[in-house]
C-alpha positions in Angstrom: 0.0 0.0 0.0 1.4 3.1 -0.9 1.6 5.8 1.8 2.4 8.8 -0.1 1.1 10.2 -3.2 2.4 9.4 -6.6 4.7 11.7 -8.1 4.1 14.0 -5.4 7.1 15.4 -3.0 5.7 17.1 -0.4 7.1 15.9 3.0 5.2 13.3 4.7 3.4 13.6 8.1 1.9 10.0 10.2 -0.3 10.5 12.1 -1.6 7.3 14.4 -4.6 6.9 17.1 -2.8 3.3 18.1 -5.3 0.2 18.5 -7.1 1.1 21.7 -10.7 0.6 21.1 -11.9 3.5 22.2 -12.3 5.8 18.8 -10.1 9.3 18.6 -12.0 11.6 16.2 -10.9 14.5 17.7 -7.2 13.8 16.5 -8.4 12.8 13.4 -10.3 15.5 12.6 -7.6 18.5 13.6 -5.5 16.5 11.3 -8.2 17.2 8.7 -8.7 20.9 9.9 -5.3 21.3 9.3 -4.9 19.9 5.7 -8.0 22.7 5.0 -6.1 25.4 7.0 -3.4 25.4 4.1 -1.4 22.1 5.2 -2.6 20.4 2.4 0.0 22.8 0.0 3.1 22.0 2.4 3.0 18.3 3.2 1.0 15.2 2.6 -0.8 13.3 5.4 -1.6 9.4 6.3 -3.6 8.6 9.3 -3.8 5.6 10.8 -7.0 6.1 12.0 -8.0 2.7 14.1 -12.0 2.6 15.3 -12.2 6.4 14.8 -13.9 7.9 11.5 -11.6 8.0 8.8 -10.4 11.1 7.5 -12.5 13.4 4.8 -8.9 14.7 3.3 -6.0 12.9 4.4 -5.0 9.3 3.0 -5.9 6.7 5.9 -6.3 3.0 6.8 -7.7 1.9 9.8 -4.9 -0.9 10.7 -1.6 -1.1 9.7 1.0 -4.2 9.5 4.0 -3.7 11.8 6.3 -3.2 8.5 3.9 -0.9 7.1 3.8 1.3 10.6 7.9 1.0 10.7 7.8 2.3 6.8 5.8 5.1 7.4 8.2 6.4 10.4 10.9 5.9 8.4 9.5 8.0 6.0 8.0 10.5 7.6 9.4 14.5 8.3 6.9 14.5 11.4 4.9 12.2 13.4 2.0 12.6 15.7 0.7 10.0 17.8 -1.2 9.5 20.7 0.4 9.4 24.2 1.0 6.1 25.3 4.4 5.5 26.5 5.6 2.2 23.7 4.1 3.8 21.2 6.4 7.5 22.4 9.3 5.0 23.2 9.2 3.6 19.8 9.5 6.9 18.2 12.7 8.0 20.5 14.4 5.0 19.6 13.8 5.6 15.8 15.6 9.1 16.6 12.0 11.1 16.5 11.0 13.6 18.8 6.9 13.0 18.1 4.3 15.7 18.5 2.0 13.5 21.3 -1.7 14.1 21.4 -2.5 12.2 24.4 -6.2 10.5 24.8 -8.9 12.0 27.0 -11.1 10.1 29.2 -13.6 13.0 29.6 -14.4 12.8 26.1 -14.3 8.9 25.7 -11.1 8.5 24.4 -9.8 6.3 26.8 -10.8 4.6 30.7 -8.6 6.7 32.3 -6.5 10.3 31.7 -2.2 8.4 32.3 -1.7 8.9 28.8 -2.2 12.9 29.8 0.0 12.6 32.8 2.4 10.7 31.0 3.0 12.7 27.8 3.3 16.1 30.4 5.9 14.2 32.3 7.7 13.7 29.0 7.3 17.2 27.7 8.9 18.4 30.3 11.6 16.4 30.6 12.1 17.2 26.4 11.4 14.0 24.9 8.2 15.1 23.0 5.9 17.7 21.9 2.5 18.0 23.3 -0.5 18.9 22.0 -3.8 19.4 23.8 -5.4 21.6 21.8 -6.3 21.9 17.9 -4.0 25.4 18.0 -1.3 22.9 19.5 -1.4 21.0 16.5 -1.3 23.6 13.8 1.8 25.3 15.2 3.5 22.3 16.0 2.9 20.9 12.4 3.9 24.2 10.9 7.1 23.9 12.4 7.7 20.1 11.5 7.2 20.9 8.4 9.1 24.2 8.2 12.3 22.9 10.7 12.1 18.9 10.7 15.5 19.2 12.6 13.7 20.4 15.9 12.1 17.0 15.8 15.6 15.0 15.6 16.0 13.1 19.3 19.2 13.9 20.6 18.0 12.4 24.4 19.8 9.4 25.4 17.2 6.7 24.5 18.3 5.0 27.5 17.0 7.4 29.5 13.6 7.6 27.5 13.2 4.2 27.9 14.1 4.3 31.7 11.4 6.6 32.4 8.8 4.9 30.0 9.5 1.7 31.6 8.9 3.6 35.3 5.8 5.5 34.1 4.3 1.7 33.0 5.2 0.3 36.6 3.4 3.0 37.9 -0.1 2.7 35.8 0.1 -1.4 36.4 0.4 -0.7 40.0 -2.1 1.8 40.0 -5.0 -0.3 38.0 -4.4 -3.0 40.4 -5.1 -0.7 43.7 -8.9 -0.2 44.8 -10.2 3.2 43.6 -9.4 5.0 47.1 -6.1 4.3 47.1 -5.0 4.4 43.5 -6.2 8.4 43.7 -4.2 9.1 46.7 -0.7 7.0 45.3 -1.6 8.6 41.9 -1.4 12.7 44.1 1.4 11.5 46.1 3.3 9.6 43.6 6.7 7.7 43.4 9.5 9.3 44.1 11.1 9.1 40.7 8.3 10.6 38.9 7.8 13.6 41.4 8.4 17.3 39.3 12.6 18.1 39.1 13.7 14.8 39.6 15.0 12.3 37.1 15.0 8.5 38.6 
């Protein structure tokens, strides 16, 4: 399948929702919103789009083949994914520095907000770029597109996975906790995680 256009040059931005369940329109359609906004005449767009709606404008398939996925990083100037911490990992290891749209619970996206947590941890720390609003993703896109080398990793991808592996510990730990508790370890936190420190 061919991920990019035929004869056409434009750089390439992948966008993927992941396979949770839970559809993620809202990612998909800024994607769209963008194209319209003037996107469309600086790059070219596939969206792995999973049980969301597929695009109007961008190229899409629902599911993609490992290869397929590894292809369209390869080739990509920008990618923009949602927030959980493999899918984040995988992209530091391939030497990206992805534009990370994390899932919201509130709006059905997911059972729970860690991907939000998770990609704010990150963001601070450097390792991605975070969007939570539409506006997010325009600029961000805009400057993918206009200076891919901002979006070059130049973390140690030890340490990415270090912390990715730590944040994973922390969301098993906390789904196996009754409700009560799991709120007050999630405030409290461990003490790698807490703000200004690195574990």
């Amino acid at each position: 399948m061919d991920l990019t256009e035929r004869g056409v040059n434009r750089p390439l931005v992948f966008v993927t929702v992941g396979t949770d369940h839970h559809p993620y329109n809202r990612l998909v359609n800024w994607t769209d919103e963008w194209l319209e906004a003037g996107g469309a005449a600086r790059a070219q767009v596939f969206v792995q789009h999973g049980t969301s709606a597929p695009p109007r404008i961008a190229r899409s398939r629902d599911y993609l083949p490992h290869t397929q996925m590894q292809a369209a990083i390869a080739k990509a100037t920008a990618v923009v994914c949602h927030g959980g911490p493999s899918t984040i990992m995988e992209m530091r290891y391939r030497g990206l520095v992805p534009i990370v749209a994390p899932r919201n619970s509130a709006l059905g996206e997911h059972v729970d907000d860690h991907q939000i947590r998770f990609s704010r941890r990150m963001a601070q720390l450097g390792t991605i770029r975070i969007v939570e609003t539409r506006e997010d993703l325009f600029r961000l896109l805009d400057l993918a597109i206009g200076a891919p080398e901002k979006f070059r990793a130049t973390n140690d991808s030890t340490e990415v996975a270090a912390s990715v592996q730590r944040f994973e510990e922390l969301v098993e730990d906390l789904l196996r906790r009754p409700r009560r508790s799991r709120i007050t370890h999630l405030f409290r936190g461990p003490r790698s995680m807490r703000a200004g420190e690195r574990g």
